[in-house]
C-alpha positions in Angstrom: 89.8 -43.8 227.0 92.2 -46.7 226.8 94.1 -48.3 230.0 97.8 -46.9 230.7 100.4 -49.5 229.8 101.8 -49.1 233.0 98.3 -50.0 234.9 99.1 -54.1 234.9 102.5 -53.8 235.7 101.4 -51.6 239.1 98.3 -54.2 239.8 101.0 -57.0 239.9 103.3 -55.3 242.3 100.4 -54.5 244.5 99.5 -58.1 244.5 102.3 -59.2 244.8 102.4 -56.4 247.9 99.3 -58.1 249.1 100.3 -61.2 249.0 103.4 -61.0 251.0 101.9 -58.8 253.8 99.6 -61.0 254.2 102.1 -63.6 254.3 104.9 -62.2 256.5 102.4 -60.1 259.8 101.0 -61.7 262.6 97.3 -61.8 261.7 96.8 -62.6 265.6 99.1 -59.1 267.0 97.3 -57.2 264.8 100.1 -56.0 263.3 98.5 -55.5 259.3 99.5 -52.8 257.0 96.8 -50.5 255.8 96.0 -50.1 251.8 97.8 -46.9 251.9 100.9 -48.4 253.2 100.5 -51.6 250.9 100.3 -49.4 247.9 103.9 -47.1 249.0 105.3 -50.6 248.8 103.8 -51.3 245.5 105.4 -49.0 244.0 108.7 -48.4 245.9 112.1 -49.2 244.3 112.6 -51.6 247.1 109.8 -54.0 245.2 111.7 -53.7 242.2 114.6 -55.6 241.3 117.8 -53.5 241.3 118.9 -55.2 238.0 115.7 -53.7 235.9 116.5 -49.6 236.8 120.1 -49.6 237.3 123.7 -51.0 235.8 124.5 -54.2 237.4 127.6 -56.4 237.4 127.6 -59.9 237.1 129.5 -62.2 240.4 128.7 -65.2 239.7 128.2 -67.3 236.7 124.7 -69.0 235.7 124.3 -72.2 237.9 121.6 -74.7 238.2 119.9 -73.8 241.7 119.4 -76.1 244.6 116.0 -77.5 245.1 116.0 -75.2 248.3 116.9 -72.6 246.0 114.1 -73.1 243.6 111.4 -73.5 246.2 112.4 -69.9 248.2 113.8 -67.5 245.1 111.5 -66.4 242.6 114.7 -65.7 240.2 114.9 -70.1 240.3 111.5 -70.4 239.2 111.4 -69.3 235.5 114.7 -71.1 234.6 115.6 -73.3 237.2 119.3 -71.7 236.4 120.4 -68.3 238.5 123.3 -66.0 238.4 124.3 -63.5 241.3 124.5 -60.1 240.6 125.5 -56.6 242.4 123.5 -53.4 241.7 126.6 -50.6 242.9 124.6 -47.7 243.0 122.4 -49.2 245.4 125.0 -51.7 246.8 122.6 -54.6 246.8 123.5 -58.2 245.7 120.1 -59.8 244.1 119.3 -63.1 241.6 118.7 -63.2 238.4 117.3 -65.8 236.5 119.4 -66.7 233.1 119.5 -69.4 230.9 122.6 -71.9 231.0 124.4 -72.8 227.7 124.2 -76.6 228.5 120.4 -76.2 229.6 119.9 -74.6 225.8 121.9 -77.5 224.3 120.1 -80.2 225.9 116.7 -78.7 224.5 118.5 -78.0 221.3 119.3 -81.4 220.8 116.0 -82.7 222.4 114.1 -80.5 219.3 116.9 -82.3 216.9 116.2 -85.7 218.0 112.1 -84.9 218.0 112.6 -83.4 214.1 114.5 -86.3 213.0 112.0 -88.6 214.3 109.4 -87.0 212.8 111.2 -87.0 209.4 111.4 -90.6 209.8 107.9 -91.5 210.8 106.5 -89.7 207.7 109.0 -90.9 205.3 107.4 -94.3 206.9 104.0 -93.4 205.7 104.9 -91.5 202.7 107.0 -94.7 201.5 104.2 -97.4 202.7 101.4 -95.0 201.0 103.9 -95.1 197.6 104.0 -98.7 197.6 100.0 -98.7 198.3 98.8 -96.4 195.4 101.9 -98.2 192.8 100.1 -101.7 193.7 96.9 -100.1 193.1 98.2 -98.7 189.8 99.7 -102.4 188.9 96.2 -103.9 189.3 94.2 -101.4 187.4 96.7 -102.6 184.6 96.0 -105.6 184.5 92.9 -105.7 184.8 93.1 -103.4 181.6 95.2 -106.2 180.0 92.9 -108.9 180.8 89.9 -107.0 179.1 91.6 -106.8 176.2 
């Protein structure tokens, strides 16, 4: 039998369940959920973002995020580059990671400037092994015109 395509998806929402029970009770109180209650949380819409099952409009543009920002939303940690949203049918307001035009441009131009280097550095050997093989050439000449 092969494994459900929605089997990893659910196993990283109960981790991530896991983990942040386990971060956010009072291990000394007592206070910890049981797997039962771990797994409802899993899988609850409240785990997912609002963005991924509903319509969303955008309220703010992509911006770079704060280094506050990228240590405490996990939208800022793909990117580094987050745009507000708001989910109306749920009437939550939620991040989501995007990618900024200049961001794209500066690794566009990055990749141009690596590629053109490149280019140059193996013209560089391609001339330099030209010039090796012609002087090789040359001498085998000669010496052909010295036999003679």
């Amino acid at each position: 039998m092969s494994p459900s395509f929605e089997a990893p998806v659910r196993g990283g929402h109960l981790l991530l369940a896991l983990l942040t029970c386990l971060l956010t009770s009072d291990v000394g109180t007592g206070e910890l959920l049981t797997l039962s209650e771990v797994k409802d949380l899993a899988v609850s819409p409240a785990a997912t973002p609002c963005w991924q099952v509903e319509q969303f409009v955008v309220a703010g543009e992509c911006r770079k995020c704060t280094l506050f920002e990228v240590k405490t939303l996990l939208a800022c940690i793909r990117t580094a580059f987050v745009m507000k949203i708001n989910c109306p049918e749920s009437q939550r307001e939620e991040y989501k990671s995007c990618r900024s035009s200049s961001m794209e441009e500066t690794l566009f131009w990055r990749f141009e400037a690596a590629m053109i280097s490149l280019g140059l550095v193996f013209a560089a050997v391609v001339t330099l092994r030209q010039r090796a093989l012609d002087r090789l050439a040359s001498e085998k000449v000669r010496k052909q015109i010295e036999s003679i």
